[in-house]
C-alpha positions in Angstrom: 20.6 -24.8 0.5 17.8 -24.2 2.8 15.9 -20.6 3.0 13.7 -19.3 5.4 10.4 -18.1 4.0 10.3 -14.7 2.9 6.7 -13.5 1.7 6.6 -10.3 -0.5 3.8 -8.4 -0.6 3.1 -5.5 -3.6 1.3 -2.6 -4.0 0.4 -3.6 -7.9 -0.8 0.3 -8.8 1.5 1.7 -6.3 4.6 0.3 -8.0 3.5 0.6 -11.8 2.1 4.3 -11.0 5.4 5.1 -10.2 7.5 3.4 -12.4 5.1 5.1 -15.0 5.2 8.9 -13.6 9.4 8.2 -12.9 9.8 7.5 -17.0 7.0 9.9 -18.2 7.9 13.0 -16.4 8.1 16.0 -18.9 7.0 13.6 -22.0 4.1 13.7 -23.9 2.4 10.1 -24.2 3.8 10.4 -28.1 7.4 10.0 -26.6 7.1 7.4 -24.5 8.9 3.8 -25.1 6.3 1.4 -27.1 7.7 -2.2 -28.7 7.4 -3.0 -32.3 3.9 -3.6 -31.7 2.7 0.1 -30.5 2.1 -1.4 -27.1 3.4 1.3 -24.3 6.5 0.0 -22.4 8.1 2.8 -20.4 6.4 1.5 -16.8 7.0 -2.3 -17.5 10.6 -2.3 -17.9 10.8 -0.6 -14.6 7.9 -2.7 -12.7 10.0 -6.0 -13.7 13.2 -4.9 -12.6 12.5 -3.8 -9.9 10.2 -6.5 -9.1 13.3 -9.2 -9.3 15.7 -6.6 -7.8 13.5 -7.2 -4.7 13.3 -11.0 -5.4 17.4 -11.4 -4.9 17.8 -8.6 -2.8 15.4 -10.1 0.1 15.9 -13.3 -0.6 12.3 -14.0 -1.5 10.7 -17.0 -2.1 6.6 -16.4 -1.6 5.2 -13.5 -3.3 1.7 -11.9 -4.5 0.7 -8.9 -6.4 -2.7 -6.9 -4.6 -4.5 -4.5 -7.3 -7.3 -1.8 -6.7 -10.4 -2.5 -8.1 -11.9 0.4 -9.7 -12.8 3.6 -7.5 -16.7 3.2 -7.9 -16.2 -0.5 -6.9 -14.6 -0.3 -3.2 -16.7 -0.7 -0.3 -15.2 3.3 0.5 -16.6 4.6 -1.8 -20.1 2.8 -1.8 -20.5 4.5 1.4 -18.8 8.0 1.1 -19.1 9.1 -2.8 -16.9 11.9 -1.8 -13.8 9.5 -1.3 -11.3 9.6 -3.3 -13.5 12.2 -5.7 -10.6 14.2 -6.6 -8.3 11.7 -7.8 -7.6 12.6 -11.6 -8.2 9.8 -14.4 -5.2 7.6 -15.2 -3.4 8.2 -18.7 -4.6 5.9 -21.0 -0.8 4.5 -21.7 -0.6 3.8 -17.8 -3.9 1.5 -18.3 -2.6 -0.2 -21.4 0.2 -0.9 -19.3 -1.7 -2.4 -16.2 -3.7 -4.5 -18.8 -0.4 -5.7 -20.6 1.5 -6.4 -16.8 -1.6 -8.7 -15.1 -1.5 -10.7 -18.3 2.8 -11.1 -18.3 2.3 -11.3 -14.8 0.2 -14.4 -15.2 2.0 -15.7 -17.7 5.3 -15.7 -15.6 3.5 -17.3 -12.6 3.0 -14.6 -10.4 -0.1 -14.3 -8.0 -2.4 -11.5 -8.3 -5.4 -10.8 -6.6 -8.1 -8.2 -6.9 -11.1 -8.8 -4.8 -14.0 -6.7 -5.4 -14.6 -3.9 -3.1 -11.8 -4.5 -1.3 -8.8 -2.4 -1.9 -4.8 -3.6 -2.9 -4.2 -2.0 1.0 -7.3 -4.4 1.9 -5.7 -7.4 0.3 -1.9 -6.6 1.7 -3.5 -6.3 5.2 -5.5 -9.5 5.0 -2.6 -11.8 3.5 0.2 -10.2 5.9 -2.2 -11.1 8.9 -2.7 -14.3 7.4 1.1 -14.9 7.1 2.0 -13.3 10.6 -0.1 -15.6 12.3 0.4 -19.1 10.2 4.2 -18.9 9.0 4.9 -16.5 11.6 8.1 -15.5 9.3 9.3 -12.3 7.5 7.2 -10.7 5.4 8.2 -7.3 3.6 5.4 -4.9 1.9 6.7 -3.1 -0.7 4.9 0.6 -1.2 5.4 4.1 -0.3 2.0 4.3 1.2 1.9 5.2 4.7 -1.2 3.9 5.7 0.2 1.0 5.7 2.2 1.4 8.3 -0.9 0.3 10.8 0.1 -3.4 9.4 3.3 -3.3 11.1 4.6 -6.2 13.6 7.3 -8.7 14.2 6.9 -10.3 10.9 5.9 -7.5 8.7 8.1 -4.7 7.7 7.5 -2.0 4.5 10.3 -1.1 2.4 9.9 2.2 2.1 11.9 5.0 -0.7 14.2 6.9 1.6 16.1 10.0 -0.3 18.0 8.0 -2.6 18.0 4.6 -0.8 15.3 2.0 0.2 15.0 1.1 4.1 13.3 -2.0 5.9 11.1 -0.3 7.9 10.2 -1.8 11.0 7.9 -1.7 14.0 10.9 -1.1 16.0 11.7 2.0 13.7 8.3 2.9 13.7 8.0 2.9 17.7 11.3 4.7 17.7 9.9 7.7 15.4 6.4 7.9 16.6 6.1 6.5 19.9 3.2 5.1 19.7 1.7 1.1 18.2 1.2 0.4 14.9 -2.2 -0.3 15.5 -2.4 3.3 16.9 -1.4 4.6 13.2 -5.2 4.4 12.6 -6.3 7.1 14.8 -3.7 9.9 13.9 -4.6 9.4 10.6 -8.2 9.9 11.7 -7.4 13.2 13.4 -5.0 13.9 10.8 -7.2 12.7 7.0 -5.5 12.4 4.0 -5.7 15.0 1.4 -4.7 12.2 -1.4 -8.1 10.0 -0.2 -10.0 13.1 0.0 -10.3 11.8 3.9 -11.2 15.1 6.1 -9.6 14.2 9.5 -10.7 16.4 12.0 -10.7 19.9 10.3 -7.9 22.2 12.2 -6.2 19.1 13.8 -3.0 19.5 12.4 0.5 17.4 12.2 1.8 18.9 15.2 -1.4 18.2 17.6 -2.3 14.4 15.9 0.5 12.4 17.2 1.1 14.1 20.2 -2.8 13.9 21.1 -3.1 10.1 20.1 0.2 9.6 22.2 -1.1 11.1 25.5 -4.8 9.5 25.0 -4.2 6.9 22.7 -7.1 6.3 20.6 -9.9 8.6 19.5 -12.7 7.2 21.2 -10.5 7.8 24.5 -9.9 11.0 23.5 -13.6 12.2 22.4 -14.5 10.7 25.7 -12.2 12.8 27.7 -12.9 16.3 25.7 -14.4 17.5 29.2 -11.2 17.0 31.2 -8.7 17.8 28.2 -5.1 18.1 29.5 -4.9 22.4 29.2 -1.6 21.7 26.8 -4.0 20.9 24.3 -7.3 23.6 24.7 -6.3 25.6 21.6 -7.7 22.3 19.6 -10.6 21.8 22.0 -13.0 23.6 20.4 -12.0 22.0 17.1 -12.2 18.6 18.1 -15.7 19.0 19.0 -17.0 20.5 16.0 -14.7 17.5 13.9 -15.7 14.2 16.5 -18.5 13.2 14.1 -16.1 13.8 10.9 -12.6 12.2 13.0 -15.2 8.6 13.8 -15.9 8.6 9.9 -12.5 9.3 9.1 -11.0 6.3 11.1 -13.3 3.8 9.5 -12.3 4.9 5.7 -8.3 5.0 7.1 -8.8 1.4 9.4 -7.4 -1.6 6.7 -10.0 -4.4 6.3 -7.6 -7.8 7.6 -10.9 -10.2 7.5 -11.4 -10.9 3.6 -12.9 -14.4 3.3 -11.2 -15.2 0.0 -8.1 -14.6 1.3 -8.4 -16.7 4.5 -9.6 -19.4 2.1 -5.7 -19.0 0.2 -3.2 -22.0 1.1 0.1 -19.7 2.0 2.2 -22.4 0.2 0.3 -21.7 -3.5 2.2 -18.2 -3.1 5.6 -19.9 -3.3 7.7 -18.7 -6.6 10.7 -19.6 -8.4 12.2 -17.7 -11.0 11.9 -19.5 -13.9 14.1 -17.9 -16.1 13.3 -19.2 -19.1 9.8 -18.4 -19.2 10.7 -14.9 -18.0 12.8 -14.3 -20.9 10.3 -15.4 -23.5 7.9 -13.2 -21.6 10.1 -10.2 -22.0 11.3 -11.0 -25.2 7.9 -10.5 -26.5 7.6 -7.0 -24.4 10.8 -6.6 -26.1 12.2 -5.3 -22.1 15.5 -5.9 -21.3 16.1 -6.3 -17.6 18.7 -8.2 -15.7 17.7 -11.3 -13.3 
């Protein structure tokens, strides 16, 4: 039976980071799952499931992992040491577990790629752009991270964590809550920063003021260059968003995902085409000793 191509794009440190934290919550690292062999366990069994859950739930049949490389590696944080500076160090039994997955991962066929300095949200954006304008077919992105949202268009969607459920977000529901482009997503988040990234935004250029500014004037460099003539709704922030134009510019390049990667316009779309091959899975996992269903 025929099926249209699906690609299936995953945030590799977004997934396991959370299928870690979801299982380790109020344990100490001595009470976490480990195999017979003392190799931690707790965030694989949950990175596989879910994994083919999402495999046979979307009908997928192209898919690749993206992983970080490390902080002090990304192009960020060559040229602002001050991103991502407050991110805590991983537990060691979440990097044992990254080092275990990207070796199972391999050894059940599944592309990865890591790409030194770009980022996993680097990689996504490159290989969904890639897709959009080759296959020009579905592709899904599967993370909870909201600055990917600027990747949005008639072929991509992000399944995001709703409450209890998972939805297919889509540009249409993201022109439908925000009124504005994807592409646009870039400059709110420059007003706005991103406390997690240790992005500053433009200090006192809140939630409330962002969207609605980048909405009326829709990008920043339109609205720095109309500070003069600001519609009067908006003087409260005025003085604010001239002290914070220098910092709001800076802001935009660390938020703005990198699409142009050469190595990834070099990748044949087709070499990301995966079937399950059950067999090998189950060795795999039988060695992990995991028990998930396919």
């Amino acid at each position: 039976m025929w099926q249209q191509e699906k690609l299936l794009l995953i945030d590799g440190f977004n997934l396991l980071s959370r299928s870690y934290f979801a299982t380790a919550y109020n344990k100490t690292e001595d009470q976490l799952t480990r195999n017979s062999s003392g190799l931690y366990t707790n965030a694989l069994r949950v990175f596989f499931q879910k994994m083919y859950n999402l495999i046979k739930q979307h009908g997928i049949t192209h898919i690749a992992i993206a992983w970080d490389v490390k902080r002090e590696e990304t192009d960020r944080r060559q040229a602002h040491d001050f991103y991502k500076a407050n991110r805590n160090e991983l537990p060691p039994a979440l990097i044992q577990q990254y080092e275990t997955l990207t070796k199972a991962l391999d050894q059940i066929g599944m592309i990865q790629f890591v790409i030194a300095p770009h980022e996993a949200d680097d990689i996504i954006g490159a290989l969904s752009h890639k897709w959009s304008l080759e296959k020009e077919k579905p592709c899904l992105i599967y993370s909870n991270d909201k600055d990917l949202l600027q990747l949005l268009n008639s072929f991509t969607s992000q399944i995001m964590a709703q409450k209890r459920q998972e939805l297919v977000y889509t540009v249409e529901h993201f022109e439908a809550e925000y009124g504005i482009q994807p592409s646009q997503w870039i400059d709110v988040k420059a007003l706005l920063g991103d406390s997690s990234d240790n992005i500053p935004g433009c200090p006192g250029v809140g939630a409330k003021s962002a969207l609605p500014l980048i909405q009326q004037y829709e990008t920043i460099e339109q609205l720095f260059n109309q500070l003069d003539v600001l519609d009067t709704k908006f003087n409260r922030y005025k003085k604010k968003l001239t002290a914070g134009e220098a910092s709001a510019f800076m802001s935009k390049e660390l938020v703005t995902i990198n699409r142009n990667i050469p190595k990834i316009e070099a990748v044949n779309l087709n070499e990301l085409l995966h079937e399950v091959d059950e067999r090998m899975v189950r060795e795999t996992m039988d060695e992990l000793e995991l028990r998930i269903k396919l």
